[in-house]
Each structure stands twice: as structure tokens, then as C-alpha cells.
N, C-alpha and C positions, 0 to 999 in steps of 0.2 A: 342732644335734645333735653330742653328743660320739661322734668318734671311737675306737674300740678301737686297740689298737696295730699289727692286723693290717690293718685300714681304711686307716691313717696307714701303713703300708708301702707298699700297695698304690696309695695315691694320690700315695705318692712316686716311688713306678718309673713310675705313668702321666705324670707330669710331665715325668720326666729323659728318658723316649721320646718327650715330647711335638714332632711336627714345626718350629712353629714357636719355639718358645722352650727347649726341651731342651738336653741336655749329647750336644755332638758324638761321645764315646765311645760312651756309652751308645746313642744311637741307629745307630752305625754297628755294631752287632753284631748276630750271627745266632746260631741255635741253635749251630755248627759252631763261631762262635769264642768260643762263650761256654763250651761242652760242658769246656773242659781246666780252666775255674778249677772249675766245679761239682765234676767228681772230686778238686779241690786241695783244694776245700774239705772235702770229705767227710775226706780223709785225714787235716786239720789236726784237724776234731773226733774222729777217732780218737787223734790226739795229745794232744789235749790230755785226754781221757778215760784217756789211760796214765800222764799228768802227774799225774793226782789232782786237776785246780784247777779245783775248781767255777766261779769266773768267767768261767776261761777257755774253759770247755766247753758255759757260754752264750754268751760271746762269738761261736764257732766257730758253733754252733747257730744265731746270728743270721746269719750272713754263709754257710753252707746254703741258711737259710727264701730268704733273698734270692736267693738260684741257684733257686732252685722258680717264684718272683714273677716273677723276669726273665723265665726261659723260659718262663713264662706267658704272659705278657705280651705276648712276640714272637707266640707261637702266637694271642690272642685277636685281633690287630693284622693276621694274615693268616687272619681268620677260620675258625681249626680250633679249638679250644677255649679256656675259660677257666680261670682260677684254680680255680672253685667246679665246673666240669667236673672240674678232677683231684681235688678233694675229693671229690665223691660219688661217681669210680671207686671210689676207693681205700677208703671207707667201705661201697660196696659188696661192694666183695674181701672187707674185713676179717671182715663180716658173713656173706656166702658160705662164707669156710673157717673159718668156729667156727660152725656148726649147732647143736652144747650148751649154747651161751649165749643166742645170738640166735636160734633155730628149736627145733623140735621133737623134733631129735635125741635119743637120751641118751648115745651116746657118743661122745667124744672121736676126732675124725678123725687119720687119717695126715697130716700137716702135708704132706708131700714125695711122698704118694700123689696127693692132692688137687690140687697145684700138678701133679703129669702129668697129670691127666686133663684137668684144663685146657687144656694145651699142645695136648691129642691133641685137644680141640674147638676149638680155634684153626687155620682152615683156613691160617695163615701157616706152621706150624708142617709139615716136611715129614719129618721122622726124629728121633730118639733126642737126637742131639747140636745140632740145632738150638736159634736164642735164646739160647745160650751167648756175654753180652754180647763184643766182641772186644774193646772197653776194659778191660774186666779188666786187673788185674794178672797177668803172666803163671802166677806161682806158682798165685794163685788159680783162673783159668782152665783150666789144668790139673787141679788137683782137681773141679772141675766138672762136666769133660767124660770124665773118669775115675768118675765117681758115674754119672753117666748114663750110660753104658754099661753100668756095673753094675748098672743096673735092665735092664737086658734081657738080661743074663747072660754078658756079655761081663768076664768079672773073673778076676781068680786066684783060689782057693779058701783060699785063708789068705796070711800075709806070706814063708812061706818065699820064692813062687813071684817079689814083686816084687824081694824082696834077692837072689836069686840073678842077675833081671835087670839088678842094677847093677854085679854082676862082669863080668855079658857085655859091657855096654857101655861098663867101662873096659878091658877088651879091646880093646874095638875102636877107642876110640880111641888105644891104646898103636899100634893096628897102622896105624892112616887115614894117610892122602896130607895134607899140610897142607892141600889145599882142601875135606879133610871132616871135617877136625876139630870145626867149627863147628855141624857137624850131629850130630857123635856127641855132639860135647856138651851140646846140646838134650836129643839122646834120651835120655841120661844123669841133665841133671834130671828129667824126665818122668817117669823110673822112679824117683829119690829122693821124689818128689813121694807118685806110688803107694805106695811102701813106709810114708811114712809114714801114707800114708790108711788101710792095714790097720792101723797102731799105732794108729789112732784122734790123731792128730797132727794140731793144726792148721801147715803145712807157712809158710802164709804169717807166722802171729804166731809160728810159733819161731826162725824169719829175724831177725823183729822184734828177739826176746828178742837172738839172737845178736850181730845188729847193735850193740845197745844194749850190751852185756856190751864186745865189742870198743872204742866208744867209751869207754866207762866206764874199762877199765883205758889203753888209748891217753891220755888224759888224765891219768893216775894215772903213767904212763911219762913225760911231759913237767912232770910238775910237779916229778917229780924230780930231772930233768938240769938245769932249765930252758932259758936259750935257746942252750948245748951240745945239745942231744938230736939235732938233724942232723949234727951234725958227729962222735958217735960211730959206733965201726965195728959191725957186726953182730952181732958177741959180746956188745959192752957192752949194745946194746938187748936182745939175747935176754937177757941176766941182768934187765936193768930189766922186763921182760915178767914174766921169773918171780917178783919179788917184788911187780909189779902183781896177779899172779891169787893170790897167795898174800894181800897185803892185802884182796880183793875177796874172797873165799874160796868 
């Protein structure tokens, strides 16, 4: 019998777990210390989908699927589910929240209505802000738990209300004790966060964007100097800054 490719995955993860002839790595992990490459890997396929390189975006997408297979794997090995258990979840979901395609509906559901009511029949599920993964990225995290709340009416009523609260809070951190600076400045993003949720602002990719802009002319600053660029004074780099963003435009 010819194997599919997804078979031949699968029979490779069962190998490399296998007890007596396995790969001592592989079998020494659990879902806990596997959990940090699986979000590395997610993030790297968001890279590489920013990068434009279709190879690479397979590539990434292979070394993903393989974060799904592992932790399967583990899970099938202390008999809680299998591979084909999370497929037919998740083909159940998919199937569940499009009723206009696959049922009888004729229209189009609330995508973000559908996913609360869900929550609200999930008896794990105990208020508003609950299931708001804590892995998240913080930035992300924040908008999250700022939306949900906003389904139950806890929101500003336009962006005035969030920009006004990030005056308040660089107030107060002008005015904090050094040992609560740390904290105004949390609350500080939290409110940049919100303000940008009312622009309609994905808060996390304009980080992204900004990050990358800053590498981009940073880079463009040292090609200039070249390997002088540390050893000018702070004048010389602010001028080389300004003719990076002016080249970058």
C-alpha cells in the first residue's frame, strides 16, 4: 500500500516516539515542553507569509502540520485522543458555524455571535472574558479581552473616550513612585491597544509594520557609516536616521 504524505508523517512521528527504538528527544517531550516551538512555529509561518516566499511558507506549514502530529501523538499514547479525533472536531466546527453551505440555513451567520454562543454552552466557560488563551501574545491578548467585554457592553462608545484615557495614564505615570511605573505602563498599553481597536487598527501587525520600518531604516543607517556607526556621537546618527527615512520614504 502506497502511503499519502500525511500517512508517511504520521508513521514517522509514531517511530521517532517509539519506546524501544525512538529518538531520545522526541520521546522525552510532553505537551508543556513542546507547546513553545508550536507557537514559534505558527509565528515563523506568519513570517514567512510577510516575506512573500511561497517555499518558505510551505516550508513553515510543514514544520506547523508536524506541531499538530506531535501533540497528537502524545495525546493518542496517553489515550485521550487521536490525530483523526482532531480532524473530525474541527470538521465538525467548520461544518457547525457555516449552516448556508453545509445545512439548511439561508443566511449567513454571525461568525463572532456563533463562536459566544458556543462558549455560553460550554459549561467550562464561566463569564464574558473567559478562554482568552493566556499564551497569546500580549498585544493580541488585550484586544481580545477588550472585544469581549464589548459584547456585553462594557466599551467606550466611540475613540474619543479610549485617546482621552491615554492622556490619563501618561499622567500618571509622569506622577508614579518608580515601583509603579511598571504598572502604569501596562495600563498605558492597554489603553493604546483600545484606542486602536476603535480605529479599527490591527494593534498587533502595526507593531509588526513599525518594527520592520525601524529595522529596515536601522539597517540603511549602518550601511552608511559602515563599521564607524558605534562609534558616532548622537547628532551624527540622528542626521543618518534622517536621511534613512527620507531614503525609505
Amino acid at each position: 500500500m502506497v502511503l499519502t504524505s500525511l500517512d508517511r508523517l504520521v508513521a514517522i512521528m509514531a517511530r521517532l516516539r517509539d519506546t524501544t527504538c525512538g529518538c531520545d528527544w522526541d520521546l522525552a517531550q510532553t505537551w508543556q515542553t513542546i507547546a513553545p516551538y508550536t507557537i514559534e512555529e505558527a509565528y515563523e509561518v506568519s513570517d514567512a507569509i510577510e516575506q512573500g516566499n511561497a517555499k518558505d511558507v510551505r516550508d513553515e506549514l510543514g514544520d506547523l502540520l508536524l506541531q499538530v502530529i506531535f501533540q497528537s501523538r502524545i495525546a493518542e499514547e496517553n489515550g485521550l485522543f487521536s490525530l483523526d479525533d482532531v480532524a473530525t472536531a474541527i470538521a465538525d466546527k467548520m461544518e457547525h458555524r457555516h449552516p448556508h453551505i453545509f445545512g439548511d440555513a439561508l443566511e449567513k451567520p454571525d461568525w463572532e455571535t456563533m463562536k459566544a454562543f458556543e462558549r455560553q454552552k460550554d459549561d467550562r466557560q464561566m463569564g464574558a472574558l473567559s478562554g482568552v488563551a493566556l499564551g497569546l501574545p500580549a498585544l493580541i491578548r488585550a484586544e481580545k479581552l477588550q472585544k469581549r467585554a464589548a459584547r456585553v457592553g462594557f466599551d467606550w462608545p466611540d475613540a474619543t473616550g479610549p485617546r482621552a484615557k491615554i492622556d490619563e495614564e501618561m499622567g500618571e505615570i509622569a506622577a508614579a513612585a518608580p515601583s509603579e511605573i511598571d504598572e502604569e505602563m501596562g495600563d498605558l498599553l492597554f489603553s493604546v491597544v483600545n484606542w486602536a481597536r476603535h480605529l479599527n487598527i490591527d494593534p498587533e501587525q502595526a507593531l509588526r509594520r513599525a518594527n520592520a520600518k525601524f529595522e529596515r531604516r536601522f539597517a540603511a543607517m549602518e550601511a552608511i557609516a559602515g563599521d564607524g556607526f558605534a562609534a558616532l556621537d548622537l547628532a551624527d546618527k540622528e542626521a543618518l536616521w534622517t536621511d534613512a527615512k527620507k531614503s525609505d520614504g
